[in-house]
C-alpha positions in Angstrom: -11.1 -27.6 10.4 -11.9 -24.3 12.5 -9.2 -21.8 12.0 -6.1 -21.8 14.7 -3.5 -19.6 15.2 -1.5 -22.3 16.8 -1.1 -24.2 13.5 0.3 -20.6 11.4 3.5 -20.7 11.0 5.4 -17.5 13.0 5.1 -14.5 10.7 8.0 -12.2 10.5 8.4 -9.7 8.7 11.4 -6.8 8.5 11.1 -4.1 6.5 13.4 -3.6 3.4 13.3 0.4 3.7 11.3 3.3 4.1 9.2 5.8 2.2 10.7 9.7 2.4 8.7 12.3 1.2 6.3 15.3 1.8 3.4 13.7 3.1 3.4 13.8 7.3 -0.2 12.8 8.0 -2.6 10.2 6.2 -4.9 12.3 4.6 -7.4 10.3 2.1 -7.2 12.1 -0.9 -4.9 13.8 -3.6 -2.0 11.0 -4.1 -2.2 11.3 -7.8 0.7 13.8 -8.1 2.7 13.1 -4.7 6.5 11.9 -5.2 8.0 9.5 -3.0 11.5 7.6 -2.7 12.0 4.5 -1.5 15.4 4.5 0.2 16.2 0.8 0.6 18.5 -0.7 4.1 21.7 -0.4 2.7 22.8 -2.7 5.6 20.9 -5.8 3.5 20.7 -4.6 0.1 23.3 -3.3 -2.5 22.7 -1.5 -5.6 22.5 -5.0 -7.7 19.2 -5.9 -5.8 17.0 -3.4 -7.9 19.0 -4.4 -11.2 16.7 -4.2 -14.0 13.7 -2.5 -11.9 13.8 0.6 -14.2 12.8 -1.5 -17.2 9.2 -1.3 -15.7 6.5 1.3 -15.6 4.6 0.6 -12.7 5.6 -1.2 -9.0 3.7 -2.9 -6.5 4.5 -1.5 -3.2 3.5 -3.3 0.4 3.9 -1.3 3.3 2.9 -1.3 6.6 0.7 1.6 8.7 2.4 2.1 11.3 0.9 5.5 12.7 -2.5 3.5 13.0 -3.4 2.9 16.8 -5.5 0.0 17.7 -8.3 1.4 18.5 -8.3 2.2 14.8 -8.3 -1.1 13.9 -11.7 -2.6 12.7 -12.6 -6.0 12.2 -16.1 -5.9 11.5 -18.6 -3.5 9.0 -18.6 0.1 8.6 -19.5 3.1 6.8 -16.0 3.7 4.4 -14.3 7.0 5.7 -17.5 7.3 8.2 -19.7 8.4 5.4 -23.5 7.4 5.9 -24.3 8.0 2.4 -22.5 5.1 1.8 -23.6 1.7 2.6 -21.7 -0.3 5.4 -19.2 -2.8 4.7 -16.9 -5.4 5.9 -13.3 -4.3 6.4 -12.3 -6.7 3.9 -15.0 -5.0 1.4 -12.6 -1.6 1.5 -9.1 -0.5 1.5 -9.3 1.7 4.7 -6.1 2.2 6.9 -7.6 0.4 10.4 -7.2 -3.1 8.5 -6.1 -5.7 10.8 -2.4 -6.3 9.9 -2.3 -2.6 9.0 -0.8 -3.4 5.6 -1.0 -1.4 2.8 -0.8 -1.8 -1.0 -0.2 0.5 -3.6 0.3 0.2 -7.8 2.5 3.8 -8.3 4.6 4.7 -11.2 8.1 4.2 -11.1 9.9 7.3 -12.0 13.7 6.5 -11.5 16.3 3.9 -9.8 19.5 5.6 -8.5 21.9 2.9 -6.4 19.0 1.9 -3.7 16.5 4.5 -3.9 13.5 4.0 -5.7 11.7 7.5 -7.2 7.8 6.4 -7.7 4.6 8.6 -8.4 0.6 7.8 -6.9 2.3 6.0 -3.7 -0.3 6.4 -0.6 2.0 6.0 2.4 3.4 8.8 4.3 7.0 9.9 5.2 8.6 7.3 7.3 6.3 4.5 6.3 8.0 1.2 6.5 8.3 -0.7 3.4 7.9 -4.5 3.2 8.4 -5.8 -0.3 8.6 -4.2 -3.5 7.4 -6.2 -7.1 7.3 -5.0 -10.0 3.7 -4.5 -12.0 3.0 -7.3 -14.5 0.6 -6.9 -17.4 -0.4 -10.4 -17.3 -1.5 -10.2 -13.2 -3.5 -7.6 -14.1 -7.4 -8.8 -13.9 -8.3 -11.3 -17.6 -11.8 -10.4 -17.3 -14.1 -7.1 -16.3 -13.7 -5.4 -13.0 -16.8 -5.0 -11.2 -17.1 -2.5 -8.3 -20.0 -0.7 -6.0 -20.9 2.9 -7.0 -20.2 4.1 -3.8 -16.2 3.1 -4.6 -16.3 5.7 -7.6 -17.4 8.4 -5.2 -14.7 7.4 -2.9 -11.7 7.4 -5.8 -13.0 10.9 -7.2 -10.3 12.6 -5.8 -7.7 9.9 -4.1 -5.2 10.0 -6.9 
């Protein structure tokens, strides 16, 4: 059966709080070291919701990109950060920002839990982003056999963390 929006059910989504920190622009590369809290809606969620969070390492973070206009968004192939050195892919082939939904996911370190703010390290999302859903990083999610990748993807990731 052809695909049909009609049949999806009605997405929504509401974001569960917002990223604060240095960062003002989207700027590909040097995440490795940037610091970011995640200040949860207080209005929906207490202290108790992130009970137990500091017992991990690592998070999962889903955001959304909301500074991306549409006529950044691509939905076919294309040379990753415009680069013609490198070959051109489908948007589903990279992690660039003009993806359809305009959602973003990140693996960062958590550094602390303090009553709904969340301290992490590595996040790629900018002040103000809009958070959707945090999870916490589980060793047994992580890929069970060898990760393969195109060259060109090294090249990319020199200097993004």
């Amino acid at each position: 059966m052809p695909f049909s929006p009609s049949l999806q059910p009605a997405i929504q989504l509401q974001a569960i709080g917002l990223v604060k920190n240095q960062r003002l622009q989207p700027i590909d590369d040097q995440w490795g070291q940037e610091i970011s809290v995640i200040e949860l809606d207080t209005a929906r969620f207490k202290p108790d919701s992130l009970k137990g969070l500091e017992s991990f390492s690592h998070l999962y973070v889903l955001f959304y990109m909301h500074l991306v206009q549409s006529p950044e968004i691509v939905t076919g192939a294309r040379h990753p950060r415009g680069q013609k050195n490198w070959p051109e892919v489908g948007i589903f082939a990279q992690r660039a920002k003009g993806r359809p939904n305009q959602l973003g996911l990140s693996v960062c370190e958590l550094v602390g839990v303090k009553d709904t703010s969340i301290t992490v390290r590595g996040l790629d999302a900018i002040h103000e982003t809009p958070v959707l859903d945090i999870k916490p990083y589980f060793q047994e999610f992580a890929p069970r056999t060898p990760v393969k990748q195109p060259i060109w993807v090294h090249e990319l990731m020199k200097n993004y963390y």
